[in-house]
C-alpha positions as a Markdown table, in Angstrom:
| # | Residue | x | y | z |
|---|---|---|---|---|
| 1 | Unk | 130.3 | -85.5 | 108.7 |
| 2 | Unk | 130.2 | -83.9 | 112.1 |
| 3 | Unk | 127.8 | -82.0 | 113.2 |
| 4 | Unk | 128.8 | -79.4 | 116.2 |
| 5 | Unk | 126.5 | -79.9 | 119.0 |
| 6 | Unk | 125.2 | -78.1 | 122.9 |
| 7 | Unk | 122.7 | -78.4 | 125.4 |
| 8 | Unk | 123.4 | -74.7 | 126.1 |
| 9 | Unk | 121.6 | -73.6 | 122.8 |
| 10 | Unk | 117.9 | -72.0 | 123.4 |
| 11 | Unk | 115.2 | -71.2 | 120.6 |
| 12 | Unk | 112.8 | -68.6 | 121.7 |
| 13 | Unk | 109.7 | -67.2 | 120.1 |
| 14 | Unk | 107.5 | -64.4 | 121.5 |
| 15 | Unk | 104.5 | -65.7 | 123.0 |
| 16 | Unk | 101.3 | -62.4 | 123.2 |
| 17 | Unk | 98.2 | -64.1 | 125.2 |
| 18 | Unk | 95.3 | -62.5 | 123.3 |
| 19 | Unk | 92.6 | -61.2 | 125.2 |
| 20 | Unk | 89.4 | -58.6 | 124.5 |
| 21 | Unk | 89.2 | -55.2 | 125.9 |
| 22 | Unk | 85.1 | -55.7 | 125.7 |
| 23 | Unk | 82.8 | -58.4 | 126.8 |
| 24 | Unk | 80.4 | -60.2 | 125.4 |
| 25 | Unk | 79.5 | -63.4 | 123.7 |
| 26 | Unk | 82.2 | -65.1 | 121.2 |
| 27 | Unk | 80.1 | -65.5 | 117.8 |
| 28 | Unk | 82.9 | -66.6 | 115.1 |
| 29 | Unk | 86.5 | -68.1 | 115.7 |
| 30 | Unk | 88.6 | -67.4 | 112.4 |
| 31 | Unk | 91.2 | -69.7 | 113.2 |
| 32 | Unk | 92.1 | -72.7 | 114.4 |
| 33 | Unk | 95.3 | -74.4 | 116.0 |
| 34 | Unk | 98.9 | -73.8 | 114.1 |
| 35 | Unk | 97.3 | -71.4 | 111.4 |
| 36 | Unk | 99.8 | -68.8 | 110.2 |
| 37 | Unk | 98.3 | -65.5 | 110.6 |
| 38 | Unk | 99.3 | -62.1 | 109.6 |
| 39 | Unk | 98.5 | -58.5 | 111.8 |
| 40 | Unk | 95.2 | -57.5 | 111.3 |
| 41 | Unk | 94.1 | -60.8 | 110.4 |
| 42 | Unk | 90.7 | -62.0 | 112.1 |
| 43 | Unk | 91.1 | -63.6 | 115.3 |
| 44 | Unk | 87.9 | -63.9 | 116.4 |
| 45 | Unk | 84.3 | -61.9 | 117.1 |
| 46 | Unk | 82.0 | -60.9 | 119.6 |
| 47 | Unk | 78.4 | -60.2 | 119.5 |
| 48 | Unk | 78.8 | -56.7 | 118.5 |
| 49 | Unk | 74.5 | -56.2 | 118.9 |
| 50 | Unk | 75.1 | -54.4 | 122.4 |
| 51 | Unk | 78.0 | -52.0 | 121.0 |
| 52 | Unk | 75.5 | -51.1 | 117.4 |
| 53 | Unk | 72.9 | -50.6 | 120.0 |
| 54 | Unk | 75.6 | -48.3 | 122.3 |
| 55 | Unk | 76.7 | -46.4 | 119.3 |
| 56 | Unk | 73.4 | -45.5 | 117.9 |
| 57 | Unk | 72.9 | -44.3 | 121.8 |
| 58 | Unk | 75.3 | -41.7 | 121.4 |
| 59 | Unk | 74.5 | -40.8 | 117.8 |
| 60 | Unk | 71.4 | -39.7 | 119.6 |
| 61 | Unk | 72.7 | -37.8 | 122.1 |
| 62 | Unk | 74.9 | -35.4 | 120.0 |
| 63 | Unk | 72.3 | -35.2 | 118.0 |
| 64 | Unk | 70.0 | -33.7 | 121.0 |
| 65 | Unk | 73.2 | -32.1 | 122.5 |
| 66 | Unk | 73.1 | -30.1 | 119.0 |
| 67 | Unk | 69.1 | -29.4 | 119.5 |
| 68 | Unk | 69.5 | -28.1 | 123.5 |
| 69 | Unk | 72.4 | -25.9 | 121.6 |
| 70 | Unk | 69.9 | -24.2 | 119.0 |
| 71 | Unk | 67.2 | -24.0 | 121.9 |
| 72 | Unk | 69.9 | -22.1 | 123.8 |
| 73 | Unk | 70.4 | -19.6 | 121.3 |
| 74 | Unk | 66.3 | -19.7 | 121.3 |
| 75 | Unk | 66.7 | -18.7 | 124.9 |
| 76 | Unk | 69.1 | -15.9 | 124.3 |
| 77 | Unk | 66.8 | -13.9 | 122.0 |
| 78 | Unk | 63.9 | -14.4 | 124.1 |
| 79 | Unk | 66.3 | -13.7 | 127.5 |
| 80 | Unk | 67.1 | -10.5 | 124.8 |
| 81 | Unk | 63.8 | -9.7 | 124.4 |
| 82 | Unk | 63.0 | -10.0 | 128.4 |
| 83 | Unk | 66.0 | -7.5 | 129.1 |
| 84 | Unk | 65.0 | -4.8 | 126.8 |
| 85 | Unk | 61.0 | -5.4 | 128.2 |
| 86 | Unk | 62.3 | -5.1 | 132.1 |
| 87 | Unk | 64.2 | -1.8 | 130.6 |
| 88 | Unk | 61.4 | 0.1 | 128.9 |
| 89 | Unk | 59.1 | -1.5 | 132.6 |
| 90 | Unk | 62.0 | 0.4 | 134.6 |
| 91 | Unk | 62.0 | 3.4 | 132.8 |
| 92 | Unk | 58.3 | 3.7 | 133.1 |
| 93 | Unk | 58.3 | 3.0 | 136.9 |
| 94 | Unk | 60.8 | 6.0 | 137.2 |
| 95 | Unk | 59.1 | 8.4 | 135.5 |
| 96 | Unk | 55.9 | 7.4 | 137.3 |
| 97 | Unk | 57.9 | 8.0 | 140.5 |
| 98 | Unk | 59.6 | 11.3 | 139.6 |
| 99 | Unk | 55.7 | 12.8 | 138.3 |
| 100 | Unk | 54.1 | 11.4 | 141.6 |
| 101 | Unk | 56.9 | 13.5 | 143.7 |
| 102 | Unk | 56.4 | 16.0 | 142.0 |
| 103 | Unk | 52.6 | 16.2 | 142.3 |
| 104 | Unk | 53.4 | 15.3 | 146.1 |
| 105 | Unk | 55.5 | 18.3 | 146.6 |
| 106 | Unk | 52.2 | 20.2 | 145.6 |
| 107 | Unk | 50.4 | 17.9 | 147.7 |
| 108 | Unk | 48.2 | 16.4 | 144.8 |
| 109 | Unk | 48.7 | 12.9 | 145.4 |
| 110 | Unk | 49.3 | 10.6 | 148.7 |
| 111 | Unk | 51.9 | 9.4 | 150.3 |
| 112 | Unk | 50.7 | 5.9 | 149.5 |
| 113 | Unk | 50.4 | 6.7 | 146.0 |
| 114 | Unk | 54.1 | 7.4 | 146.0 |
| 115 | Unk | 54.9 | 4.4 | 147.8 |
| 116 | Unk | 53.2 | 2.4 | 145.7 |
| 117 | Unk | 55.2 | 3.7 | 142.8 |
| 118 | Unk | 58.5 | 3.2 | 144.7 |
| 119 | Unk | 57.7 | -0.1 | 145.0 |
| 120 | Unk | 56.8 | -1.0 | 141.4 |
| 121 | Unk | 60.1 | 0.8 | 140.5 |
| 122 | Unk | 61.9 | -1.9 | 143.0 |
| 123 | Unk | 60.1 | -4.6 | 141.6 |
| 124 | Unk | 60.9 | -3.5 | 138.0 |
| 125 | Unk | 64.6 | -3.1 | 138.8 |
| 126 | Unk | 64.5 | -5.9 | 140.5 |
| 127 | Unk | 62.4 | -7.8 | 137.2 |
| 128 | Unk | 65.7 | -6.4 | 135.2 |
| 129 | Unk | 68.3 | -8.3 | 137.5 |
| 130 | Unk | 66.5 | -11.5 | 137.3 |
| 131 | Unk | 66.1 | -11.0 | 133.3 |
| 132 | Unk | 70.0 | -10.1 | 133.2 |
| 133 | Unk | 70.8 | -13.2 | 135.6 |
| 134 | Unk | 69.0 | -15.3 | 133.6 |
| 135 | Unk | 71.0 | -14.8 | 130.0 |
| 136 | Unk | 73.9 | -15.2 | 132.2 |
| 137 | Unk | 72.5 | -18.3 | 132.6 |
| 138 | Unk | 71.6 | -19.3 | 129.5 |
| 139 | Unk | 75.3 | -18.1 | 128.1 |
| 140 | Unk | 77.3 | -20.3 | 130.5 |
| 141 | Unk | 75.1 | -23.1 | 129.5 |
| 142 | Unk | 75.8 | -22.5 | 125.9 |
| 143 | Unk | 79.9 | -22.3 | 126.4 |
| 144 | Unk | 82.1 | -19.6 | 125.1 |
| 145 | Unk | 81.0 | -20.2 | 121.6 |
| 146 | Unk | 79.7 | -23.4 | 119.3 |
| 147 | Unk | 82.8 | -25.2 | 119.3 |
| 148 | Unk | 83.4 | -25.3 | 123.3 |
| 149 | Unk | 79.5 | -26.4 | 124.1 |
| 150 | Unk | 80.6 | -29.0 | 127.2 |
| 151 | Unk | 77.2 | -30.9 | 126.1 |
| 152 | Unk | 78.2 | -31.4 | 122.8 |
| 153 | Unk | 82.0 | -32.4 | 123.6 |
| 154 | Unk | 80.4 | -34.6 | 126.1 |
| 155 | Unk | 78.4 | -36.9 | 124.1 |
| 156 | Unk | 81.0 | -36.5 | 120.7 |
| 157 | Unk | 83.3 | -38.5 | 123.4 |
| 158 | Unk | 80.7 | -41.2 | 124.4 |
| 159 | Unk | 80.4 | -42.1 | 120.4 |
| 160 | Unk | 83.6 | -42.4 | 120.3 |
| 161 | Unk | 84.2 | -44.2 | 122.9 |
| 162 | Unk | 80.9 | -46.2 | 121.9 |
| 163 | Unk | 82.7 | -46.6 | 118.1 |
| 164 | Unk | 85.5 | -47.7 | 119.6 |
| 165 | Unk | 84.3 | -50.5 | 121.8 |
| 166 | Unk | 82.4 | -51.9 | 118.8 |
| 167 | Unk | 85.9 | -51.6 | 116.8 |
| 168 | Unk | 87.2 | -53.8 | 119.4 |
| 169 | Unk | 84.3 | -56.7 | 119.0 |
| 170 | Unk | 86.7 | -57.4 | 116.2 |
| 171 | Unk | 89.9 | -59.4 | 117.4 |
| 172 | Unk | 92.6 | -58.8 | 115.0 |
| 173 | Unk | 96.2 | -60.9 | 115.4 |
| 174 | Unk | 98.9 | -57.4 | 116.8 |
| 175 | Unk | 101.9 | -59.0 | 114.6 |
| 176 | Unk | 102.2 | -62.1 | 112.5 |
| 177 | Unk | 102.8 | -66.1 | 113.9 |
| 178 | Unk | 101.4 | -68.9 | 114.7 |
| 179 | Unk | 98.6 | -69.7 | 116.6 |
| 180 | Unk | 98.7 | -72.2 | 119.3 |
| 181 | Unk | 96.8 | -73.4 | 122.6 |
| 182 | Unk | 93.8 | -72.0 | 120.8 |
């Protein structure tokens, strides 16, 4: 029996270098040199303390993210509340001004005494604005509505990201072999 022979012939096997996408301290290997593994078989482990300690973090900081969102809406009432106040102030200060004219015009009451009453129709106009400005405020902190709140999308993507790292404490083999210069 012959059997056909060449020292052209190559065998060729895919070779993947495994390597973590966290840091930290290597606590278990799972396998050991020329063990068959299958995907999503335990490689080895890192110390995932740092990563529980990360994702209980930003557990935390949705959590306040959702409490500065109800003391938002808190703000809005009272911001509300401030707004209709500064109204009732201004209407006041104008109809103080228009009666102290009018006594003027019959000269009943001083120049100063009208002045005065200018003023504090200003300054209640002015209290208004600043009332106004501030629920402006308070609405672009809040977002367009519940669901677009920046703070809250902000720390829902740090525990994920904070999930995900301590997902990745977790070596698993991509495909299955063989492993080798372990």
């Amino acid at each position: 029996v012959t059997i056909p022979m060449t020292s052209y012939g190559t065998v060729q096997r895919p070779v993947i270098s495994i390597a973590p996408q966290v840091s930290g301290e290597v606590i278990k290997v799972a396998v050991h040199n020329n063990q068959t593994v299958k995907q999503g078989d335990l490689l080895f482990a890192i110390n995932p303390q740092d990563y529980q300690l990360a994702v209980q973090k930003a557990e935390l900081e949705l959590r306040k993210a959702y409490q500065s969102q109800a003391t938002l809406h808190a703000n809005i009432a009272e911001a509300d509340a401030n707004i209709a106040a500064s109204k009732f102030e201004l209407a006041e200060a104008e109809r103080e001004l228009n009666r102290l004219k009018s006594l003027q015009n019959k000269n009943m009451v001083s120049e100063q005494s009208v002045d005065q009453a200018h003023t504090q129709m200003k300054a209640a106009r002015a209290n208004l604005k600043a009332a106004q400005a501030k629920k402006s405020a308070i609405q672009i902190a809040l977002g367009e509505d519940d669901q677009n709140n920046l703070d809250i999308h902000t720390a829902q993507n740090n525990l994920n990201d904070a999930k995900l790292d301590l997902e990745r404490t977790r070596i698993r083999a991509p495909m299955d072999g063989i492993v080798s210069n372990l």
